[in-house]
BAKEVEX-429753 format. One record per residue (C-alpha): x, y, z. Coordinates in steps of 0.2 Angstrom, whole numbers, always signed. Example, Ala and Ser with C-alpha at 12.3 -4.5 7.8 and 13.67 -1.06 7.14 Angstrom:
   east  north     up
    +62    -22    +39
    +68     -5    +36
// end
This chain:
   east  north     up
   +137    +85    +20
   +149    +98    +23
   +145   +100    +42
   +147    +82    +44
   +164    +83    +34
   +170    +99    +45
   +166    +88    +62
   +178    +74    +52
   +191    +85    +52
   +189    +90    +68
   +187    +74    +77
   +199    +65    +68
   +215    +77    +73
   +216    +84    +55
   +223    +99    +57
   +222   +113    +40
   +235   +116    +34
   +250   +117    +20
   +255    +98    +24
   +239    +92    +24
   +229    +99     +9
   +231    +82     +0
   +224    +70    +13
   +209    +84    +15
   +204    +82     -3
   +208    +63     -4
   +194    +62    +12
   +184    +73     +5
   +184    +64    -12
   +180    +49     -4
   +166    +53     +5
   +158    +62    -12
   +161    +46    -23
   +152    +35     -9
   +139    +44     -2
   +129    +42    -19
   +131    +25    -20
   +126    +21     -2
   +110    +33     -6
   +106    +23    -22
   +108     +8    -12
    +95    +12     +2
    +83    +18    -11
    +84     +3    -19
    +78     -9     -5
    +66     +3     +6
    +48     +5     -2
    +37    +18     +3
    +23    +17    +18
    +12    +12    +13
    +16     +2     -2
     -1     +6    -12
    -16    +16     -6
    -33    +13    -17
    -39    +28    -23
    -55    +21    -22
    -60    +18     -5
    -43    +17     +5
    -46     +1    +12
    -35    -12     +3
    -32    -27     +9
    -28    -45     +8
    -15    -45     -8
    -11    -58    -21
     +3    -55    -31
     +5    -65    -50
    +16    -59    -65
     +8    -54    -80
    +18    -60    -95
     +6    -50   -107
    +10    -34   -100
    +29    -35    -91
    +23    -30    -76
    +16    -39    -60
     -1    -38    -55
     -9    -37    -37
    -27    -43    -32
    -34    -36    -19
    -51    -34     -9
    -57    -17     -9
    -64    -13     +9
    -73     +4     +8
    -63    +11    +21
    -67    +29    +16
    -87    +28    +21
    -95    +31    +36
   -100    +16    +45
   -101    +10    +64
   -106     -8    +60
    -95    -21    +49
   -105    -15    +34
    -89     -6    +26
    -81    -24    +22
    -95    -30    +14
   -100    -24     -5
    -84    -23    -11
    -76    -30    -28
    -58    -35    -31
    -46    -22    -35
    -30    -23    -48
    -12    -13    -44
     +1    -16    -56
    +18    -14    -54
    +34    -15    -63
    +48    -16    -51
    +36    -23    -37
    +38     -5    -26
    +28     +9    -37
    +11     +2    -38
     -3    +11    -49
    -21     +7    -48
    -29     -1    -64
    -46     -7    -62
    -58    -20    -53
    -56    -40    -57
    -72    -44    -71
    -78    -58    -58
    -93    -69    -67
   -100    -75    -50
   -113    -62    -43
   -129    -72    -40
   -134    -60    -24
   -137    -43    -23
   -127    -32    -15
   -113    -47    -16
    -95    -47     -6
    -80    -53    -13
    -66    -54     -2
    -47    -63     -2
    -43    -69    -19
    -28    -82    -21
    -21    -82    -38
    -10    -96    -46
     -5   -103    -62
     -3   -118    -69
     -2   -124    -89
     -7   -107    -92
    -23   -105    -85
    -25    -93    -68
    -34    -99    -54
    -42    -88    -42
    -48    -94    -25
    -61    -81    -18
    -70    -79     -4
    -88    -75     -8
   -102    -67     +4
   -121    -67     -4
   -124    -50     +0
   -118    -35    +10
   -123    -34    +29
   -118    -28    +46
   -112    -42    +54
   -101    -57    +53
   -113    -69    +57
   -118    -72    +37
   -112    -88    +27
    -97    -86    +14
    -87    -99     +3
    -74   -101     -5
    -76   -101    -26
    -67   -104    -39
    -62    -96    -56
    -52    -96    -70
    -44    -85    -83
    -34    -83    -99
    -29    -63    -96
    -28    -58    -78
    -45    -47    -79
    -59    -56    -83
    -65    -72    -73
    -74    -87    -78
    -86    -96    -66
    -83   -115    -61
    -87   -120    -44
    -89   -117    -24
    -77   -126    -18
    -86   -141     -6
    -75   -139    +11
    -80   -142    +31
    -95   -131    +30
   -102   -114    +23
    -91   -102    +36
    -74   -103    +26
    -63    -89    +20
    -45    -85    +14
    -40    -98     +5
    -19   -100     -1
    -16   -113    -13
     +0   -122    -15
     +7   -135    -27
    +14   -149    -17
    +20   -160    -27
    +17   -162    -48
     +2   -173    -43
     -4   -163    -28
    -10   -148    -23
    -16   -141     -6
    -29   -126     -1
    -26   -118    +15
    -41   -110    +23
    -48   -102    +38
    -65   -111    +46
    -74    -99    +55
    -85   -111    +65
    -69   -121    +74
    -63   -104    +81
    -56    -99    +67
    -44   -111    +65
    -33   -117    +50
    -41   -131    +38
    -34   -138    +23
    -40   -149     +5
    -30   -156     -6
    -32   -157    -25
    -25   -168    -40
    -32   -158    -52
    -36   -139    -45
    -55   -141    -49
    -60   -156    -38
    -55   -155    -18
    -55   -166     -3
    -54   -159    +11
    -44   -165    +24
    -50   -156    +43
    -39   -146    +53
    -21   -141    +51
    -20   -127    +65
    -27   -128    +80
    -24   -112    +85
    -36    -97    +81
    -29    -89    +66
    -31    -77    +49
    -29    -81    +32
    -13    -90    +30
     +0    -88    +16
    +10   -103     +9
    +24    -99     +1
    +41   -106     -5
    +56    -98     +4
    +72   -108     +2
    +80   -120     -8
    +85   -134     +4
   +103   -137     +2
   +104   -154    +16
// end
């Protein structure tokens, strides 16, 4: 700071002295009252890199981000590859569980614990890219689910749904009936009151972009593709207010 306000004098033709010992401090003043402010602004809108490392296994991945009412704070769901473990194959993003972060000013994240997911029929079971919503105050969560934990990505996986009252422990309802049994990432959006869409990427069609629709969140009809292109897991999201 006072390197950087010497080289303001000096480039700016201010020359110490007797005449000029008022607009010195006044410059000087200045540049103290606003540096603060313009450092507290900056910290305000950059977030570290990264924004959350699990303590875990260092593999997180795949977020979905829901307020938490209960507790002040918003929560974030994400699958728990085990980045940490020594693996050649594809095995290190099978066997994992979902993991919880929770935030309250959406930029300091802690790690809290693992979802409670009631659907493990396989040994060795993957769950993967959970979607949460809510909706007349039930949480929905849209999960990808792998029976097992292998080396390879040529094994089925579904999409299955859940619900939930408290964020953390998750009820069992259905696997969700869409273009085959190689489907993953699902988003879910609501439409309209009366509709609501899933997102999802198919495997088998190159990995391309298919979508369901829904009037009630539990039963789905799924409609083919809605990307041709090869793709991820999309994310739908609302982003402006139209003012046309």
């Amino acid at each position: 700071m006072v390197q950087s306000f010497g080289e303001l004098l000096v480039n700016g033709g201010i020359k110490r002295g007797k005449g000029n010992t008022a607009v010195c401090f006044i410059i000087m003043l200045l540049v103290l009252l606003i540096e603060p402010v313009v450092s507290k602004a900056q910290s305000k809108s950059v977030a570290p890199k990264p924004l959350f490392d699990d303590p875990v296994y260092h593999g997180a991945a795949d977020p979905a981000i829901i307020y938490n009412k209960e507790r002040g704070a918003w929560w974030m769901f994400y699958t728990n590859r085990r980045a940490s473990i020594q693996d050649t194959t594809v095995e290190w993003v099978h066997g994992t569980r979902i993991g919880i972060a929770e935030s309250k000013d959406g930029k300091a994240w802690i790690y809290l614990d693992t979802a409670n997911i009631n659907y493990r029929p396989h040994e060795g079971y993957t769950h993967w890219a959970p979607d949460v919503i809510e909706h007349n105050g039930t949480f929905h969560m849209y999960l990808t689910y792998v029976p097992g934990t292998f080396n390879s990505w040529s094994h089925p996986r579904t999409i299955v749904h859940l619900t939930s009252s408290d964020l953390l422990n998750w009820t069992y309802q259905s696997v969700v009936k869409l273009v085959n049994e190689k489907v993953i990432d699902a988003s879910v959006y609501k439409i309209n009151d009366s509709l609501w869409r899933m997102w999802y990427n198919n495997e088998r069609d190159g990995k391309s972009i298919y979508y369901a629709d829904s009037k009630d969140l539990y039963n789905w009809e799924d409609r083919g593709k809605a990307i041709a292109v090869r793709g991820e897991g999309p994310k739908v999201f609302y982003w402006k207010k139209n003012t046309l």
